[in-house]
N, C-alpha and C positions, 0 to 999 in steps of 0.2 A: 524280280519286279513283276506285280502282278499286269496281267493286260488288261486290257478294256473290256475284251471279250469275259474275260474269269470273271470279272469285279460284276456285271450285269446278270453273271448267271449265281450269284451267290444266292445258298440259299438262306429264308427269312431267319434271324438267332433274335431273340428277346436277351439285352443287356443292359440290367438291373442297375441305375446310375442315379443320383440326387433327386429330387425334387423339393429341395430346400435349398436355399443360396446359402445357409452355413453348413449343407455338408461336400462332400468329396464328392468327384465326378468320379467314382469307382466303379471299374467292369467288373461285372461279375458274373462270366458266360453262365445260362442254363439252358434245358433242352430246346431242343427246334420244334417250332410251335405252327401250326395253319394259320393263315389268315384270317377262317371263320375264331378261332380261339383266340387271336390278339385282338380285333376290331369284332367285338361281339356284339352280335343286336339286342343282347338280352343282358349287359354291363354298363347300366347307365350311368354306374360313376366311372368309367372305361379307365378301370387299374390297369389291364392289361396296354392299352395305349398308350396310357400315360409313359409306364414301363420303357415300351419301343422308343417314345420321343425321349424319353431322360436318356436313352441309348445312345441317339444322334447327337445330344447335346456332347458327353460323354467323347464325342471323336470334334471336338472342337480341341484347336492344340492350345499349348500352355508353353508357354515361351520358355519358363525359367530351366535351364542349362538343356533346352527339349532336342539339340542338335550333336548327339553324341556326344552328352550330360556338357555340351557348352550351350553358350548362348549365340548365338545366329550374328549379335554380331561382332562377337569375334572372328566374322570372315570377313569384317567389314575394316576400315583404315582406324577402329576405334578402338579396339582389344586384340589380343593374342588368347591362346589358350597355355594356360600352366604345360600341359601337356604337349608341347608341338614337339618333342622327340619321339613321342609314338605316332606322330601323322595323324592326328585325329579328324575327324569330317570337316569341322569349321577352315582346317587349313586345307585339305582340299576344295575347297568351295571357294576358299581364299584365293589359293595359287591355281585353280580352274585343271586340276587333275581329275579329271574325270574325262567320261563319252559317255555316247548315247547307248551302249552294252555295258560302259562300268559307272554305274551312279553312284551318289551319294546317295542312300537309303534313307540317312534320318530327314533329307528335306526334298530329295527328287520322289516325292511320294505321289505320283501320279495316280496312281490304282487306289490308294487311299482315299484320295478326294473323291474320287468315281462309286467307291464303295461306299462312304457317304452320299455322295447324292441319288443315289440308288435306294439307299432305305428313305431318305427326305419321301420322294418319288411313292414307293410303297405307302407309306404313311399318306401321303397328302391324298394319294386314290382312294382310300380305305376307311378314314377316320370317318364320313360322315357315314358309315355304317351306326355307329354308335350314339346310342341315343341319352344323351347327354339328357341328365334332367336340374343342369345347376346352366347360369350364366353368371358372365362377369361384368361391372362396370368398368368401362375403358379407362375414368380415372375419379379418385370418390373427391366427396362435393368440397369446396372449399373456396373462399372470397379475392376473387383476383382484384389488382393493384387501382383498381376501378369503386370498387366496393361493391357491384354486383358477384352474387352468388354463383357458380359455377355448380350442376352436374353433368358427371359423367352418363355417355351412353351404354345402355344394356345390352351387351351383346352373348350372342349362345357361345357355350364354352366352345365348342366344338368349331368353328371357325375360328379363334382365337390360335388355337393350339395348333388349327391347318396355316393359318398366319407365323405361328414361329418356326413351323418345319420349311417354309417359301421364303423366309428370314437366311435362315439355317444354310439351305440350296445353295441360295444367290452366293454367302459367306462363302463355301465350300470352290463354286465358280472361278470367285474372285483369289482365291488362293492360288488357284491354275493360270490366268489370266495375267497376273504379276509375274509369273515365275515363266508362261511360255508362251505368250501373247495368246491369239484367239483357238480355241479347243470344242471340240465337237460338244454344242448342245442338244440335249436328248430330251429336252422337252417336260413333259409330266409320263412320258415309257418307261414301264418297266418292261424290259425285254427279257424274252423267254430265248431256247434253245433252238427254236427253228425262225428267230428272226434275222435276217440281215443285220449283220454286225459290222461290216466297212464301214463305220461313219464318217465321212469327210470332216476336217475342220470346218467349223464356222469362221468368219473373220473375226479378224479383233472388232469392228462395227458396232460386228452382231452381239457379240458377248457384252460387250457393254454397254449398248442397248436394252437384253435382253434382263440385264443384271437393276439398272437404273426403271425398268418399267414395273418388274416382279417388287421392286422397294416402295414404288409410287402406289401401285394396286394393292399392297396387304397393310399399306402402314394405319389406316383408321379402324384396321381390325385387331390389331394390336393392342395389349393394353398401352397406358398414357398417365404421365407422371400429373401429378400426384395418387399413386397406386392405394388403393383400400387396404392391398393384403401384400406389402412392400415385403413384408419378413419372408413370405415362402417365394416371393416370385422374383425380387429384387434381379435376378442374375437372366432373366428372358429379355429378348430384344422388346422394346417399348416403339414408341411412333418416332419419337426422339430418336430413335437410335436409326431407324431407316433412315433419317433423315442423315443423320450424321456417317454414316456408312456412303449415302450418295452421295455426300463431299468429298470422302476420300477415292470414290470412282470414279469422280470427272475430275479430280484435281490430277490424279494418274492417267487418265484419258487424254488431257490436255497438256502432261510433260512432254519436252523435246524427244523421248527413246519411242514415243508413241504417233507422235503429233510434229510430223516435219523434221524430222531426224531419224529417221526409222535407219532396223539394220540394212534394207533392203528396197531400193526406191520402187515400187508400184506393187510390192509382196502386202496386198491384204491383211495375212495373219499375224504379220508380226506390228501391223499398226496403220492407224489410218493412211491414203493415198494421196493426202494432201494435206495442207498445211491451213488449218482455221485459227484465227486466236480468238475469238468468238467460245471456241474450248473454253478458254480461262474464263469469259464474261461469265458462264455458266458455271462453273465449278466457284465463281466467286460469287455470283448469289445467290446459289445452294447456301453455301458456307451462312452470309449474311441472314440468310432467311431462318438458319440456327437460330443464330446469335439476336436479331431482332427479337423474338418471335420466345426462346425458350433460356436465355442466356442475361448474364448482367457482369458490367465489365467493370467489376471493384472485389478485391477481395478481403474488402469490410464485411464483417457479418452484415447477412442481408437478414429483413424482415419477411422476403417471400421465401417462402423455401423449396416451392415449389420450382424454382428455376435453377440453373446449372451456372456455377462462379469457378472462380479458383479459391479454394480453399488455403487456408490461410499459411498452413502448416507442410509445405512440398515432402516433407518424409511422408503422413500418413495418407497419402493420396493413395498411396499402394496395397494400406497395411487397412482401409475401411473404406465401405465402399461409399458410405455419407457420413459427413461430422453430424454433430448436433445440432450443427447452424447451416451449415452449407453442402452443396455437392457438387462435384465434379466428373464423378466416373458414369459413363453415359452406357456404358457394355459391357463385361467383364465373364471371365470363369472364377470361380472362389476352389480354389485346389483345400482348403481347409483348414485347420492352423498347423503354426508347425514351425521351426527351424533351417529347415531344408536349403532353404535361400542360403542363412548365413554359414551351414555345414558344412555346403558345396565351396562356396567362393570365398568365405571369411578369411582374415589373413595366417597364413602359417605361421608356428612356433606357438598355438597355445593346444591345450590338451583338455581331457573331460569336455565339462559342459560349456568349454570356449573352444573346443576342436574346430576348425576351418580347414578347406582342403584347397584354399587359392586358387581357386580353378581359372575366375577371368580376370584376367589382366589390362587394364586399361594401358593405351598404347599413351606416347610424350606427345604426337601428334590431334589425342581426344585435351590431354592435358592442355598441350598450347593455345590449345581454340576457345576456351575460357577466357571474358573477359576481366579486363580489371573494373573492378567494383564503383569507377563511376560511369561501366557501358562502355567503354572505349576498347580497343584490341590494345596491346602493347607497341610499345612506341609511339600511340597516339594519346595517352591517357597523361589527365596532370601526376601519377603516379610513378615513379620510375620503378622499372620490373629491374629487380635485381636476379641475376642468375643464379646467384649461390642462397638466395634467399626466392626463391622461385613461387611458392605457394600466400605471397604476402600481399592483401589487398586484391585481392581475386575475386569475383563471382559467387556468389554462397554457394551454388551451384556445384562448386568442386567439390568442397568437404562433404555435399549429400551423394555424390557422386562415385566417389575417390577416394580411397584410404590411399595417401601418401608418409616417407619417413615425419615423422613429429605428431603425424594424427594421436589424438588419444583417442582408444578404444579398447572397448575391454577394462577400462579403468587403470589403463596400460598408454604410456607413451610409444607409440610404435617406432623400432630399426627396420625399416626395408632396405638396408645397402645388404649387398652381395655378402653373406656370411654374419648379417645383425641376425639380433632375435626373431626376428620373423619373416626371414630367410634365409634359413638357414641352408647354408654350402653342402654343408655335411649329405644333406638325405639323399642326395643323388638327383634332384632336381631343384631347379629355384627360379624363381620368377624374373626373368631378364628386364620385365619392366619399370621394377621396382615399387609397380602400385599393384592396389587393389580394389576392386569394386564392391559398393556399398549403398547405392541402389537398390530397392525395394526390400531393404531391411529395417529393421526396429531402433531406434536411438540407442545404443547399446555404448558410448562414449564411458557411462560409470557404472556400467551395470559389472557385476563378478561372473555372469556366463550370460548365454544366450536363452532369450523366455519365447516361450511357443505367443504367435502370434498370427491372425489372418493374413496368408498368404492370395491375395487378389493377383490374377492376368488380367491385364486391365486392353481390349481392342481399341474403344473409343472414351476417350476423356475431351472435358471442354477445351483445355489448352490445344490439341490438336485444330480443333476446329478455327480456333484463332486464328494458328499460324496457317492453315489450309486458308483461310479468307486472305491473310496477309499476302502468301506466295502468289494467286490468284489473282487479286483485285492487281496488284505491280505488274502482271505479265498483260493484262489485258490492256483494249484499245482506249477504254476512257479512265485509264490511271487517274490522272492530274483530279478526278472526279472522287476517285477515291483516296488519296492520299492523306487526308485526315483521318479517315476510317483506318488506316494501315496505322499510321501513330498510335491510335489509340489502343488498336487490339495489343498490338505488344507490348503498351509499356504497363498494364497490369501482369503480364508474365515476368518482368525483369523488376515490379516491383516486388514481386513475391522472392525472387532469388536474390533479393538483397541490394540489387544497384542500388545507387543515389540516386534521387532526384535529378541534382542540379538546377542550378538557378533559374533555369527555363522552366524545368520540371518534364524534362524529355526523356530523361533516363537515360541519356547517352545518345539517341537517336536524334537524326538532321534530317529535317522534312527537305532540304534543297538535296537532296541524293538525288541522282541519278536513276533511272531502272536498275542499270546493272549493276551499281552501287547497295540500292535499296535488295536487290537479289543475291549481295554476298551476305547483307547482315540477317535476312531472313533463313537463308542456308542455314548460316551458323548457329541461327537461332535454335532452328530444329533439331539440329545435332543436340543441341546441351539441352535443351529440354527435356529432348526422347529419347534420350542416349537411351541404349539397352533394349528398348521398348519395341524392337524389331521397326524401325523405321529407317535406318542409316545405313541398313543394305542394300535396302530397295529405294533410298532416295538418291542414293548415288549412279543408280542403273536409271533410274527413270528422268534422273536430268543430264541424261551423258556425261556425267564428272568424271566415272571412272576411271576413264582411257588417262586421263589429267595427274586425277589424284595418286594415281599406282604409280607414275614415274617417281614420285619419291618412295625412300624406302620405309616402312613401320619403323618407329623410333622408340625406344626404350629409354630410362635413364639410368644414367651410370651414377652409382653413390659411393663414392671413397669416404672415410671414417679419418680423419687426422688430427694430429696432435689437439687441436684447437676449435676446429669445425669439420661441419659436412662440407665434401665436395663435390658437387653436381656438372656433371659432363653427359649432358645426349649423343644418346649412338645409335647407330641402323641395328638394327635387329632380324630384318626380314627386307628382303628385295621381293614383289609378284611382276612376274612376268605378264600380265595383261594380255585378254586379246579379245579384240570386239564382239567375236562373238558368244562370250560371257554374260553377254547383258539375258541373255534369255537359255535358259536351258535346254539344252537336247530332248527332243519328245525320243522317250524308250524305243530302244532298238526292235524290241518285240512288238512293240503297237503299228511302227515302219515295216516292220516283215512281214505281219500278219493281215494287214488292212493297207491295201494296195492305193485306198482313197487318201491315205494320210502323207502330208507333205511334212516334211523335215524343216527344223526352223534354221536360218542362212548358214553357212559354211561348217556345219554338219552334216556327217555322212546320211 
């Protein structure tokens, strides 16, 4: 693992990466270059610059299988990995096999984040060397729902582009801050070899403070949707997207593992020293101030298109970054087209151009939390859940979710029992949970193989912000204030995943809920929405469930093939031994050895 110390003294590398949202965020090291040569005074279209930032972009990560070729959360209570006979990193991170000397490399990436905002830093000193002779308008002219005319402001390029690398920074922070509460901030330093290098942490406070004010200060430098030149820049953070980025800052700010639950009562770093819920008033209207302001809560085609919905169609929220009518994705990296999704995870037993290597596995326990189709959980819905008939009157959600036995796909009725076609006993491995995920892939139910298609990581989409307003507005002091407002965000998300109505036309939902009523259906919401989406790791850390949720064990299903039907029996699969202080990561044993100022996070060495 790299230290802090290494990661500041690196020196300056130009890596050649997109500056088109339909190509690849591709490294492609070349020689080491001065500063006078990348930030020229004499490059006023500043290619060399440009260069540098498509670099940083470039080290923004990409979910899809990016945790030792799994997905992140399969360390979570919602998948397994195909692989768990070789110990892959998701199940250590799972079952909390690591320390502060043995990391998980693909996600205890401390030195990475640091060597990103290292170059952010270099860039953001440098770039107004460059004498930029274009500017941009923040967003081009068009007639808002008023009928007055809208244009946008002319702003020089060159602040723009210092605005996405202070975007970028803050991003990079926040990566640290989830994973080990508060982390030394270094400001706009580029440190050289003779500067003091013990940096003390900062508090968690500070960081997030530090993080919520850099998003407040660059966001009207930003470009701002509706964009003039969407085709090349579509994939840079916008004003919207600050904005949306600060909801998910203080809505983490103001969970229980940060905010009055901490590992460690009066420990600064690992989270505030007292308990406000004042946090949520603010993380709920941030959220609201979204949704008022840049959002419309139907997922009819709308007439503005300048605003952010849910689109109609939950597969291709993944697969494009705007419909023709509507948007939804507010931040994203475009990895570029491709298969790779369905190659990795697709389900086993087909060959050629339907090759899958099952890699995630959705657990019985992701399955169970699927409601039945009129919003109710089982046992409370007019539907009766039949065990042996288990996938029937469910959530739409599953099927986009979840390749289980009966799915067709591939133009193929699928066997996932233990030794069907598409899992087959034989290879020496097979998927104990008898599904597979299906998630950020292409409708491939009748297609003969798999067709290259945009591959989107999607950070911020509008349905997050919903459910961030929902979680929110329920935790805070004037609920009763907002509880219409929480009805209403979610029932266009469970109209889109297929609920009924109902006669009320609540979609399942009862305004007489409780708080802590209204906080298990909001939970669960998040889960099935965002499955995969890297939110179901860190939601379970950031609202203390963990300790809760790991006393059961990951569940699997058991499929028997007999004479007449399937038969379905759930079974443990994985027991984790839990232990609290998982919820935050070990800071690196080398950053503890070498920097006498840094404090270790609780019951770590």
């Amino acid at each position: 693992m790299k230290t802090l110390k290494t990661i500041i003294l690196l020196s300056v590398v130009l890596v050649a990466a997109a500056t088109s949202c339909t190509d690849d965020y591709e490294e492609l090291p070349v020689d080491q270059y001065t500063i006078e040569y990348v930030f020229s005074e004499t490059d006023s279209a500043g290619v060399q610059a440009v260069r540098f930032l498509n670099a940083i972009y470039s080290m923004l990560p990409s979910g899809y299988n990016r945790v030792g070729s799994d997905f992140l959360d399969a360390a979570s209570d919602d998948a397994v990995s195909l692989y768990m006979d070789s110990d892959p990193d998701v199940l250590r991170l799972q079952t909390g096999r690591y320390t502060e000397s043995n990391q998980v490399s693909s996600d205890m990436t401390w030195g990475t984040w640091y060597e990103a905002i290292r170059r952010c830093n270099i860039f953001i000193n440098n770039i107004d060397r460059v004498p930029f002779n274009t500017s941009f308008v923040n967003s081009r002219e068009y007639t808002d729902e008023s009928g007055e005319t809208v244009v946008g402001e002319t702003r020089p390029m060159g602040s723009s582009y210092k605005a996405e690398a202070r975007f970028l920074r803050a991003f990079f922070y926040f990566q640290l801050l989830e994973r080990y509460g508060g982390v030394p901030l270094v400001g706009d330093k580029v440190f050289d070899i003779n500067d003091n290098l013990e940096l003390p942490r900062n508090t968690f406070a500070d960081c997030v403070d530090y993080i919520v004010d850099e998003l407040t200060d660059i966001q009207d430098s930003l470009r701002s949707l509706p964009m003039r030149d969407a085709t090349a820049f579509a994939h840079v953070p916008t004003k919207q997207a600050c904005l949306a980025f600060k909801s998910r800052v203080l809505l983490y700010a103001a969970s229980p593992l940060f905010n009055g639950n901490t590992l460690e009562a009066g420990n600064p770093y690992v989270g505030y020293t007292d308990y406000n819920q004042d946090r949520w008033t603010l993380a709920a209207e941030v959220a609201k101030d979204f949704i008022d302001n840049y959002g419309i809560l139907s997922t009819r085609t709308s007439m503005n298109k300048n605003k952010f919905q849910l689109i109609s169609d939950y597969r291709k929220v993944f697969i494009n970054y705007f419909s023709s009518d509507t948007r939804e994705v507010i931040f994203f990296r475009n990895n570029g087209n491709g298969t790779s999704v369905e190659r990795n995870n697709g389900p086993l037993g087909f060959s050629g151009n339907k090759l899958g290597n099952g890699r995630t596995n959705p657990t019985q326990n992701l399955v169970d939390a699927f409601l039945m189709k009129d919003g109710k959980p089982r046992g409370q819905s007019k539907y009766a859940y039949d065990p042996q008939r288990p996938y029937e009157n469910r959530d739409g959600r599953l099927d986009y979710t979840v390749l289980h036995q009966g799915s067709v796909w591939l133009n193929t009725q699928l066997d996932t029992y233990q030794g069907g076609a598409n899992n087959p006993s034989g290879s020496g491995r097979y998927n104990q949970t008898s599904y597979y995920m299906c998630k950020f892939m292409n409708d491939f139910t009748t297609s003969n193989e798999y067709g290259s298609h945009n591959e989107l990581w999607i950070y911020f989409r509008f349905a997050e912000i919903l459910l961030n307003f929902a979680e929110a507005a329920n935790e805070c002091s004037n609920r009763d204030a907002y509880l219409d407002d929480i009805i209403n965000v979610l029932i266009p998300i469970r109209h889109r995943a297929g609920i009924e109505p109902g006669s009320d036309k609540l979609y399942g939902l009862d305004p007489s809920m409780t708080r802590e009523q209204m906080r298990e259906v909001i939970h669960n919401e998040r889960r099935l929405e965002l499955a995969f989406e890297e939110h179901r790791y860190f939601d379970i850390r950031r609202w203390r469930e963990a300790e809760t949720i790991f006393r059961k064990p990951i569940q699997g299903m058991q499929i028997v093939k007999g004479t007449s039907q399937m038969v379905y029996t759930p079974i443990d699969i994985l027991n984790v031994d839990w232990s609290n202080k998982m919820y935050l990561y070990p800071i690196p044993y080398t950053e503890v050895n070498k920097n006498s100022n840094m404090v270790q996070n609780p019951n770590w060495k």
